[in-house]
PADREN-167094 format. One record per residue (C-alpha): residue number from 1; residue in three letters; x negated, y, z negated. Coordinates in Angstrom, 2 decimals. Layout:
<rec resi="NUM" resn="ALA" px="X" py="Y" pz="Z"/>
...
end
This chain:
<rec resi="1" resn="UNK" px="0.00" py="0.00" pz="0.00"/>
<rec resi="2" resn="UNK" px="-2.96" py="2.27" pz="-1.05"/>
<rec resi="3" resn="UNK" px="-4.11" py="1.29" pz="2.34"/>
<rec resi="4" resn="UNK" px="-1.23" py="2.11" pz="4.20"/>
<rec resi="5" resn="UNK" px="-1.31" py="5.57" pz="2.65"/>
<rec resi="6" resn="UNK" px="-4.98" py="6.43" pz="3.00"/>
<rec resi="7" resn="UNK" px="-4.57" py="5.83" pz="7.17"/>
<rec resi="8" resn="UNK" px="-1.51" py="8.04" pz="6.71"/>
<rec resi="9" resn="UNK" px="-3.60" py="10.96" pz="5.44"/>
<rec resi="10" resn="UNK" px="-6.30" py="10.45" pz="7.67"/>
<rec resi="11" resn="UNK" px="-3.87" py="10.08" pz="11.03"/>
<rec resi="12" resn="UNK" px="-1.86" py="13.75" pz="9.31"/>
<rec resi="13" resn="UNK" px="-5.64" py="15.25" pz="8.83"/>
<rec resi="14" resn="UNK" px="-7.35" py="14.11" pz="12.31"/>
<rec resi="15" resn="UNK" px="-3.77" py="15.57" pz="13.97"/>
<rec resi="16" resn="UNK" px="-4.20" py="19.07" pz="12.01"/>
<rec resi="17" resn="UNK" px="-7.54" py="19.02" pz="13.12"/>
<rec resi="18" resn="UNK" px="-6.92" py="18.06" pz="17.08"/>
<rec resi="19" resn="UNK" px="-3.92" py="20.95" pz="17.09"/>
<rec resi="20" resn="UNK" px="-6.50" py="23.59" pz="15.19"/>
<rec resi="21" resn="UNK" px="-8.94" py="23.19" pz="18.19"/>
<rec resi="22" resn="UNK" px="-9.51" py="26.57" pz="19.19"/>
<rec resi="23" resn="UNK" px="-9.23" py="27.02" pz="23.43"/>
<rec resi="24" resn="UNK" px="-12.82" py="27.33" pz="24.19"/>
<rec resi="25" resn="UNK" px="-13.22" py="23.94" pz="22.31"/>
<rec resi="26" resn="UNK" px="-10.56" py="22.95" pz="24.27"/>
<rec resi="27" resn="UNK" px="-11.68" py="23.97" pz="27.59"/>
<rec resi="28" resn="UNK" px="-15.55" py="22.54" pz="26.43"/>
<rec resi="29" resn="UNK" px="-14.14" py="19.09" pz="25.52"/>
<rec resi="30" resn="UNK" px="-12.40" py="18.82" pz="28.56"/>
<rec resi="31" resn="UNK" px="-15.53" py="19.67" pz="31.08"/>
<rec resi="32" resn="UNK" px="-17.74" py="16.97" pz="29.01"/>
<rec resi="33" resn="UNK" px="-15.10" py="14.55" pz="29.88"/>
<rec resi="34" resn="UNK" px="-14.99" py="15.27" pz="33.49"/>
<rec resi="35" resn="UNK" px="-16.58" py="12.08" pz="35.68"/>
<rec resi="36" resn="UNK" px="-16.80" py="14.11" pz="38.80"/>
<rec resi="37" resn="UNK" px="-16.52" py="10.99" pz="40.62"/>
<rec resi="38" resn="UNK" px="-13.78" py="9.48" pz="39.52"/>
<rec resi="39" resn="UNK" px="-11.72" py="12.40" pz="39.93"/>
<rec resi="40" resn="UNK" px="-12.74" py="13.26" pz="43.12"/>
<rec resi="41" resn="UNK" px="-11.13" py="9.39" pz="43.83"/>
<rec resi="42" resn="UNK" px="-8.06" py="10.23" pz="41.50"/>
<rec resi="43" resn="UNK" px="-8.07" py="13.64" pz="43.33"/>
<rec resi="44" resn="UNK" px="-7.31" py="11.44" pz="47.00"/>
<rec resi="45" resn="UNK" px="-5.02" py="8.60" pz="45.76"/>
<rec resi="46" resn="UNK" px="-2.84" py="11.48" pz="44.58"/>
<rec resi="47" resn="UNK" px="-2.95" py="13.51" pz="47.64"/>
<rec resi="48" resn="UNK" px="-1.71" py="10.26" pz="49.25"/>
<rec resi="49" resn="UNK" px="0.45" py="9.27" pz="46.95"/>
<rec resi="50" resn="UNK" px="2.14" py="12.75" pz="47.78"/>
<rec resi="51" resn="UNK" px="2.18" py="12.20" pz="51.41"/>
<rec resi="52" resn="UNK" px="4.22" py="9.19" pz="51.08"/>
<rec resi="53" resn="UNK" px="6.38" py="10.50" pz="48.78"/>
<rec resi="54" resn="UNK" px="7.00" py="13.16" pz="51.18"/>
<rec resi="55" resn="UNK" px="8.29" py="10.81" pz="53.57"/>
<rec resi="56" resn="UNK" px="10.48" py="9.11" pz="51.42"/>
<rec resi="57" resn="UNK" px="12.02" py="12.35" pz="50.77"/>
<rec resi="58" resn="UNK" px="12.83" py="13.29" pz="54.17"/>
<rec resi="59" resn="UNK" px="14.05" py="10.04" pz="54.71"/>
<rec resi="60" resn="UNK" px="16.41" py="9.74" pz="51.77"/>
<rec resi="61" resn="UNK" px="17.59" py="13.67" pz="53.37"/>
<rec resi="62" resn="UNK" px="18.12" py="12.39" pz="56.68"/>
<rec resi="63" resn="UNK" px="20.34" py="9.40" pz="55.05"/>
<rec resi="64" resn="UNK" px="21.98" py="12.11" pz="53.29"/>
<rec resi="65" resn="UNK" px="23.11" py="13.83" pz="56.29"/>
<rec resi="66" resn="UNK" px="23.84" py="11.56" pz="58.98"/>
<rec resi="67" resn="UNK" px="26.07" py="9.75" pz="55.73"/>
<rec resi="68" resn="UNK" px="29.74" py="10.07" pz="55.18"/>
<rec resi="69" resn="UNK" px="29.90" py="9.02" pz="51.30"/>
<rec resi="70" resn="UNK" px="27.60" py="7.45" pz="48.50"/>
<rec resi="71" resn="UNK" px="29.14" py="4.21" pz="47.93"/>
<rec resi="72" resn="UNK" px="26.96" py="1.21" pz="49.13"/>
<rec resi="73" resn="UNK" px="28.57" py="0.29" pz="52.16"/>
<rec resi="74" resn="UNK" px="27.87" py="4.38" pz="53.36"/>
<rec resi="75" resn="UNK" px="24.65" py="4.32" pz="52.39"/>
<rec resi="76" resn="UNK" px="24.02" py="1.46" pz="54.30"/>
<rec resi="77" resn="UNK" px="25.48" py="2.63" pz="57.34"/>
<rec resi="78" resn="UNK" px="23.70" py="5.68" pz="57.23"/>
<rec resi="79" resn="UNK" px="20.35" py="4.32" pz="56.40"/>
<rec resi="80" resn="UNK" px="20.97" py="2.41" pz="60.15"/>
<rec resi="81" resn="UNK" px="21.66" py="5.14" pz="61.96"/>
<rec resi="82" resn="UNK" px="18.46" py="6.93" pz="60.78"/>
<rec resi="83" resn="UNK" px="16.56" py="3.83" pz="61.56"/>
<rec resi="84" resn="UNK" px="18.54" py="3.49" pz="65.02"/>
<rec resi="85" resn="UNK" px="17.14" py="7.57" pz="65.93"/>
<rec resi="86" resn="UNK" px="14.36" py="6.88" pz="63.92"/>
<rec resi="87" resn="UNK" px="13.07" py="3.02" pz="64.78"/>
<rec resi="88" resn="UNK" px="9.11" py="3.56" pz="63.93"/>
<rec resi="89" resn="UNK" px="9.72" py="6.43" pz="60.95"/>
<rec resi="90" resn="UNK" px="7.65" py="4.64" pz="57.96"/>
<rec resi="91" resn="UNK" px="5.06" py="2.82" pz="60.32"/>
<rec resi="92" resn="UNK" px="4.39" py="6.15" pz="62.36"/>
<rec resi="93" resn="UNK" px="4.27" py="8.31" pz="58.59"/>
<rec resi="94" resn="UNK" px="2.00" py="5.18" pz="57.64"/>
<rec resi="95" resn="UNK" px="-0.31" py="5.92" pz="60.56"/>
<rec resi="96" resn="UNK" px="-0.34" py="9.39" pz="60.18"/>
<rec resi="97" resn="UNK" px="-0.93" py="9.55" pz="56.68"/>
<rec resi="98" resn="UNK" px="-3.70" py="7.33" pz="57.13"/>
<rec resi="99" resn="UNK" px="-5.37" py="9.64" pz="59.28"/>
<rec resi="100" resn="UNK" px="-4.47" py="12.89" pz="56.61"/>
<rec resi="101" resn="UNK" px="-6.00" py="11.18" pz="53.97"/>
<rec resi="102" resn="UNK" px="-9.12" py="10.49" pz="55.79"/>
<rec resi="103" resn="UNK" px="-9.62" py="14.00" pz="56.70"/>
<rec resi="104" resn="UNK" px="-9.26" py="15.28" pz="53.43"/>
<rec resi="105" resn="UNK" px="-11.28" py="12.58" pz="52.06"/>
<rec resi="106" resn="UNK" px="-13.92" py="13.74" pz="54.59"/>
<rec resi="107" resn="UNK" px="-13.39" py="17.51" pz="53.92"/>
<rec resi="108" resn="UNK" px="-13.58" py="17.08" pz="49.65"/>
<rec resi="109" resn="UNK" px="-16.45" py="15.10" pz="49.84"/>
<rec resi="110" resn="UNK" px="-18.66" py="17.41" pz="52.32"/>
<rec resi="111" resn="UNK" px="-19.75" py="19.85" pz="49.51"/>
<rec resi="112" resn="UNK" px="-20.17" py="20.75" pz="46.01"/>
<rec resi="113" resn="UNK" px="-16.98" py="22.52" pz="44.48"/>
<rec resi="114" resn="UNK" px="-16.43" py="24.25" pz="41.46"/>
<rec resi="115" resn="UNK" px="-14.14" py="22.48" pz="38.94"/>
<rec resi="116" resn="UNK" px="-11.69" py="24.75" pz="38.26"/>
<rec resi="117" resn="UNK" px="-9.89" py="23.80" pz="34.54"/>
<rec resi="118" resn="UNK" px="-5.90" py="24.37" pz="34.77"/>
<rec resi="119" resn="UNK" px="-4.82" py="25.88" pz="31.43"/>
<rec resi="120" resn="UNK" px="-0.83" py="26.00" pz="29.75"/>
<rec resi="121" resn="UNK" px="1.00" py="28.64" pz="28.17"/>
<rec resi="122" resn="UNK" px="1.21" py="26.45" pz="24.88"/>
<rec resi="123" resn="UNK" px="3.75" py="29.61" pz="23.47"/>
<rec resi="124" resn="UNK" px="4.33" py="33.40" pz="24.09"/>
<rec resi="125" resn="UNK" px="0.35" py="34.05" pz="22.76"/>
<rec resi="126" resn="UNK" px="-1.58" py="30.93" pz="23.34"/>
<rec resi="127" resn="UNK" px="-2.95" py="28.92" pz="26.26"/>
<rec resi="128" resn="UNK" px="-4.11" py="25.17" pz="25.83"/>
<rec resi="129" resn="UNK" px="-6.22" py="23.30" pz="28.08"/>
<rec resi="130" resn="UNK" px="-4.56" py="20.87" pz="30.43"/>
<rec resi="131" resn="UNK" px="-5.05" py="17.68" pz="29.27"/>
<rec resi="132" resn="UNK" px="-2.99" py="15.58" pz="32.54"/>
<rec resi="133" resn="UNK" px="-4.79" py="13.00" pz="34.71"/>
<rec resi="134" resn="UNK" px="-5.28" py="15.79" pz="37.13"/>
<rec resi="135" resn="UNK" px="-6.57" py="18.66" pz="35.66"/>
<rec resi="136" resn="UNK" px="-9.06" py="20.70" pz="37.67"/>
<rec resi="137" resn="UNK" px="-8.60" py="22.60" pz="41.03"/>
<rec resi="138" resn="UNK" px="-11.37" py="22.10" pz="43.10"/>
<rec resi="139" resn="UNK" px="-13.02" py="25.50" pz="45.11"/>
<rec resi="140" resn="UNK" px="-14.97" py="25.30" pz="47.61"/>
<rec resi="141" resn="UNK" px="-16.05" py="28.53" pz="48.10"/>
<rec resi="142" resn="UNK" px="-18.11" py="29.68" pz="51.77"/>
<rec resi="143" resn="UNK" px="-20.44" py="32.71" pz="52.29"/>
<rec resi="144" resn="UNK" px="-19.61" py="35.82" pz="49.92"/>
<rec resi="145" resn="UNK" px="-16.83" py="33.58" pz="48.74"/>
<rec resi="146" resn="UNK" px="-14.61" py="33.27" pz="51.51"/>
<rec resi="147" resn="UNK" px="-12.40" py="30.24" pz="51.60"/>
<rec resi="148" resn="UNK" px="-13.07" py="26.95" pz="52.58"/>
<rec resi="149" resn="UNK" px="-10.96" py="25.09" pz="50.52"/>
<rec resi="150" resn="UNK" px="-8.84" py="25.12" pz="48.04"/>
<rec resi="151" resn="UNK" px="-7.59" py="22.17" pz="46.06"/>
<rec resi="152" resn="UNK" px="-5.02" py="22.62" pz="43.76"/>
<rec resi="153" resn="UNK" px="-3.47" py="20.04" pz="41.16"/>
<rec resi="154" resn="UNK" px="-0.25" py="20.40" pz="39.34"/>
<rec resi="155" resn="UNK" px="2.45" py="18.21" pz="37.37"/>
<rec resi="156" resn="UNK" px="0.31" py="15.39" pz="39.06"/>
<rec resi="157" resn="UNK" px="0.21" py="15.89" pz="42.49"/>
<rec resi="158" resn="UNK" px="-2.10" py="17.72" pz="44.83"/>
<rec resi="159" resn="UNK" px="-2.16" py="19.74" pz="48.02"/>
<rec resi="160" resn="UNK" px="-4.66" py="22.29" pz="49.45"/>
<rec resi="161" resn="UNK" px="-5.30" py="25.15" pz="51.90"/>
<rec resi="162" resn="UNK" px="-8.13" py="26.95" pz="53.43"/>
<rec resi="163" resn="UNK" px="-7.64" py="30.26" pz="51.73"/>
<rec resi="164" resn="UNK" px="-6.76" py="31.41" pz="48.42"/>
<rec resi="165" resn="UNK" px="-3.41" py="30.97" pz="47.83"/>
<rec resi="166" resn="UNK" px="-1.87" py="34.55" pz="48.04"/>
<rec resi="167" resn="UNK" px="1.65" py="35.99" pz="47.88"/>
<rec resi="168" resn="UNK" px="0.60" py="39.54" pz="48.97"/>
<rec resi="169" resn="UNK" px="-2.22" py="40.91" pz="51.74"/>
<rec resi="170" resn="UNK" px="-3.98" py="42.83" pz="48.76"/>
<rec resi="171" resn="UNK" px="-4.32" py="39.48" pz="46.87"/>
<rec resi="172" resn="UNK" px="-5.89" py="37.91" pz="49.73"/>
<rec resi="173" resn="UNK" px="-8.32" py="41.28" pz="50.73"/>
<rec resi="174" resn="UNK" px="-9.48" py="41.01" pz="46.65"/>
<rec resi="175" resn="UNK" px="-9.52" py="37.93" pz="45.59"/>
<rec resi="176" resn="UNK" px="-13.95" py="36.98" pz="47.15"/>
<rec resi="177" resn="UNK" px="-14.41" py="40.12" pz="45.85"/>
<rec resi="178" resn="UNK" px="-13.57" py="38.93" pz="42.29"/>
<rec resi="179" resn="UNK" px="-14.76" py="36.12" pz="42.39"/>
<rec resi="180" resn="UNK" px="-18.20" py="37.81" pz="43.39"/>
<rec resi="181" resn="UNK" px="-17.99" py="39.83" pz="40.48"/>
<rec resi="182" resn="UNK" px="-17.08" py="36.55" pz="38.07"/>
<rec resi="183" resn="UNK" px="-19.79" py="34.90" pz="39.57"/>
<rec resi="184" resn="UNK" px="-22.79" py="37.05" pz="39.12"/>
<rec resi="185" resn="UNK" px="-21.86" py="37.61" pz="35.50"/>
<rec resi="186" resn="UNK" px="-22.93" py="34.10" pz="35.39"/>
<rec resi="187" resn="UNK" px="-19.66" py="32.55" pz="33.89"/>
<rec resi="188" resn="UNK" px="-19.50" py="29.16" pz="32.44"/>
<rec resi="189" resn="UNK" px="-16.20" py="28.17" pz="33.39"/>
<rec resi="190" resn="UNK" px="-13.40" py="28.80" pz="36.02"/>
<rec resi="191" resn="UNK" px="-9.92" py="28.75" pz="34.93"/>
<rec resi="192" resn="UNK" px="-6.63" py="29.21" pz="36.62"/>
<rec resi="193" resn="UNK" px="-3.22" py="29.83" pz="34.80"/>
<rec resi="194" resn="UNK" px="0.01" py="29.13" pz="37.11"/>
<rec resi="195" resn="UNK" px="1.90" py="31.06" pz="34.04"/>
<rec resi="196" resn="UNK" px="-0.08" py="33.88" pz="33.85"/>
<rec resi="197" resn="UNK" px="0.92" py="36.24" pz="37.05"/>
<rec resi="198" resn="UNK" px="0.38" py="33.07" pz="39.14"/>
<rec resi="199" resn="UNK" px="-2.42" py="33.46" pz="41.66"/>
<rec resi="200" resn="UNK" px="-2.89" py="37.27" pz="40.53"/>
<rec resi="201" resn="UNK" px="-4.95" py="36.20" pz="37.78"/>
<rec resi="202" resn="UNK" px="-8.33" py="34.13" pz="37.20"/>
<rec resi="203" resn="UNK" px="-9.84" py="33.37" pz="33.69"/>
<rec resi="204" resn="UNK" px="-13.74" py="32.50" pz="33.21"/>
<rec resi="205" resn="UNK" px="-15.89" py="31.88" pz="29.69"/>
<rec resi="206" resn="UNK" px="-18.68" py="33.85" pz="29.00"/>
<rec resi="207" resn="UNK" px="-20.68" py="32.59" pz="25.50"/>
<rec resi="208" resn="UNK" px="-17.37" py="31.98" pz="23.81"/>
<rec resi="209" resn="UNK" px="-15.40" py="34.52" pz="25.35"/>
<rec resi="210" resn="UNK" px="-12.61" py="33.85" pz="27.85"/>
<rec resi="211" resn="UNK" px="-11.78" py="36.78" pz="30.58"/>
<rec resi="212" resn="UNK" px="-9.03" py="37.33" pz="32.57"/>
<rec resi="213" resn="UNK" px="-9.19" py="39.37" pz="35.96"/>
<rec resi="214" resn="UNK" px="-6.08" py="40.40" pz="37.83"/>
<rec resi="215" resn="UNK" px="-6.95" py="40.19" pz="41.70"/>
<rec resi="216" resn="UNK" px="-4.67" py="42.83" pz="43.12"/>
<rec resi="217" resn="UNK" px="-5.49" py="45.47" pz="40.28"/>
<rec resi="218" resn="UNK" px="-9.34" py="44.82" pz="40.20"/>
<rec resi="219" resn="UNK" px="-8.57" py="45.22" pz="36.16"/>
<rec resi="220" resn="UNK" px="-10.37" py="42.68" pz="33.77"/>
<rec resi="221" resn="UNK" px="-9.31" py="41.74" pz="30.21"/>
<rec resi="222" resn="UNK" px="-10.59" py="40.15" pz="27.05"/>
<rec resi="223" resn="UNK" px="-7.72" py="36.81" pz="27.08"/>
<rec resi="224" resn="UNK" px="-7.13" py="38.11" pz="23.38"/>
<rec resi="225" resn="UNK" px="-6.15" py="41.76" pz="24.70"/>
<rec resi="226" resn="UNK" px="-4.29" py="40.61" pz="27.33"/>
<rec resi="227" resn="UNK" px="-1.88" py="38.12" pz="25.56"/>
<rec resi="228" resn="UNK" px="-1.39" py="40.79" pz="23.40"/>
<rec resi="229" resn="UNK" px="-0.88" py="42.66" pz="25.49"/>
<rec resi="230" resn="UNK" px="1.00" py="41.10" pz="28.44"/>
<rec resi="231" resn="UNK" px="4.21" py="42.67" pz="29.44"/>
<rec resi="232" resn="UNK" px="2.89" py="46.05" pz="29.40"/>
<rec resi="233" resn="UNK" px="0.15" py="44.89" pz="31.67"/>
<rec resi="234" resn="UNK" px="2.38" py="43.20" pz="34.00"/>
<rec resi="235" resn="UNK" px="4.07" py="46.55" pz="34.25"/>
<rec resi="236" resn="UNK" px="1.19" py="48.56" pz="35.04"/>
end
């Protein structure tokens, strides 16, 4: 019984401990952990993993619409006629896919990127480290920090583009300019926020400070200031 309550204590104080982590221990425990390898591997199964899923999706749509109800028998029926229009639609996504895959395998493995750590908004003034399966973006950056490609991971699945994902022409014009400036400052870490202004906003550790930079406004914060901080600076 004494046992029983000793491993009690110890599982309440090791849990206590775990949540009191601060986020640079966070973000520090998470790099050590990183097999580079492996998740480059983890990093393709997912992407096609996604692909197929993709198809499925479009399949179950066209099923959808060419049906006229969503008993059994309907279903049925309409999974026919898609596969009447349709004869070749999984074996022709198979070989397709296949050839996807291989390209981005080709294309992730053909330089160095930077692992780039995906962080949470834990509440309204903290941010935890993702701790998922896939948890790092991967950058390749070109000369002056163009794109070349972007990676990005999220809720488990992957996709990527050849630019920085931008939802405004200023965003786009900025963003290897800040990432210059990040850069030569000699930062330890990348990080990237989805909750935090989305792609308007990079964080990077210097020592054991964390920094945020908003693209568009060329402003930087201290991560403390700015959580504090937020909606005004949204406004602004």
């Amino acid at each position: 019984m004494k046992r029983i309550g000793l491993m009690v204590i110890m599982g309440w104080l090791f849990l206590n401990i775990s949540n009191a982590q601060s986020l640079t221990e966070q973000i520090e425990q998470a790099y050590n952990r990183l097999d580079s390898a492996s998740y480059i591997d983890n990093i393709i199964q997912s992407y096609a993993k996604c692909l197929d899923n993709a198809d499925k999706e479009t399949y179950d749509l066209l099923v959808k619409m060419l049906g006229s109800g969503s008993d059994s028998i309907s279903v049925i029926r309409a999974k026919n006629r898609v596969d009447s229009i349709f004869p070749d639609f999984f074996q022709s996504s198979k070989i397709s896919n296949a050839r996807d895959v291989e390209q981005f395998e080709n294309r992730v493995k053909s330089g160095i990127p930077l692992y780039v750590l995906n962080l949470r908004l834990k509440d309204g003034q903290t941010l935890q480290a993702d701790t998922s399966r896939l948890a790092f973006n991967l950058y390749y950056f070109g000369k002056k920090y163009k794109g070349r490609l972007y990676v990005y991971c999220y809720e488990g699945e992957c996709g990527y583009d050849s630019y920085y994902r931008t939802c405004s022409r200023k965003l786009g014009k900025n963003a290897p300019k800040v990432f210059r400036k990040i850069m030569r400052k000699h930062s330890k870490y990348l990080l990237y926020c989805t909750d935090l202004e989305r792609m308007n906003t990079i964080l990077y550790v210097i020592g054991n400070d964390i920094y945020i930079y908003r693209i568009s406004q060329m402003q930087e914060y201290k991560l403390d200031d700015y959580m504090e901080n937020r909606k005004v600076i949204k406004k602004s």
